[in-house]
N, C-alpha and C positions, 0 to 999 in steps of 0.2 A: 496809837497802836491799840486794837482790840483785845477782846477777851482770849486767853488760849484756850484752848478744846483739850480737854484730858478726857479719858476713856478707862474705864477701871478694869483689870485683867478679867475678870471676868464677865464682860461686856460681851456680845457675840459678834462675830466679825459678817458685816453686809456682804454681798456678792463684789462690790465694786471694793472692799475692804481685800478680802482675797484676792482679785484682778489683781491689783496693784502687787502686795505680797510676791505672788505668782510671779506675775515681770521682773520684778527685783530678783529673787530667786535665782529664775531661771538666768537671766544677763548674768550676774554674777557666776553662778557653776559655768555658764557658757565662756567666761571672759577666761576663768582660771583651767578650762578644762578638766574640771573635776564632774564626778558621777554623781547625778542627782541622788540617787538612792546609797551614796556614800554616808559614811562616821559623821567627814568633817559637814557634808550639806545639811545632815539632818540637823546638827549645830545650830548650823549658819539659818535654818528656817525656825528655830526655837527666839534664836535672837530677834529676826528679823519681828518674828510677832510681839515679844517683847517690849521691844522700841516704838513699834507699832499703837500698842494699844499703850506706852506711855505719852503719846502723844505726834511725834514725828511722820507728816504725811506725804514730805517732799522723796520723790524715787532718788532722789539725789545725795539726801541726807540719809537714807535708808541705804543705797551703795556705800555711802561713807562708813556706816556703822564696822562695816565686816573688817575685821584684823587682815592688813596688810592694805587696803583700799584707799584712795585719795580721791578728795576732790577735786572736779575738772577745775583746773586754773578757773575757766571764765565763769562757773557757776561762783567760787567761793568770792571771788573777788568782785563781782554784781549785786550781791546775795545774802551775805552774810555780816553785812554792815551794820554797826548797832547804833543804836538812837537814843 
């Protein structure tokens, strides 16, 4: 198993750093139908950076993060096996 990649918060987020963010985001408000420019989304985008810049790059593990959210069956069970 390699090195992990940690990012210290105040690191600056790449263009391809936001891409991803952004996808997550947006799937997630889309999934629950809540309003982007909502309380609970601006939240939900505080966190997602958070997590983000703690290290977590999978869009997978990054949907998981958000309260009430599960993993897809076949991701966690392919995926998250330890060694």
């Amino acid at each position: 198993m390699g090195p992990m990649h940690f990012t210290q918060s105040n690191t600056p987020l790449l263009p391809q750093d936001v891409e991803l963010l952004q996808t997550v985001f947006d799937r997630v408000c889309d999934e629950r139908g809540e309003d982007p420019s909502s309380v609970w989304a601006n939240a939900i985008a505080r966190t997602l950076i958070a997590v983000y810049q703690a290290g977590v790059r999978d869009e997978e593990l990054l949907v998981a993060v958000i309260p009430g959210r599960k993993l897809k069956k076949e991701f966690y069970a392919g995926s998250l096996k330890m060694r």
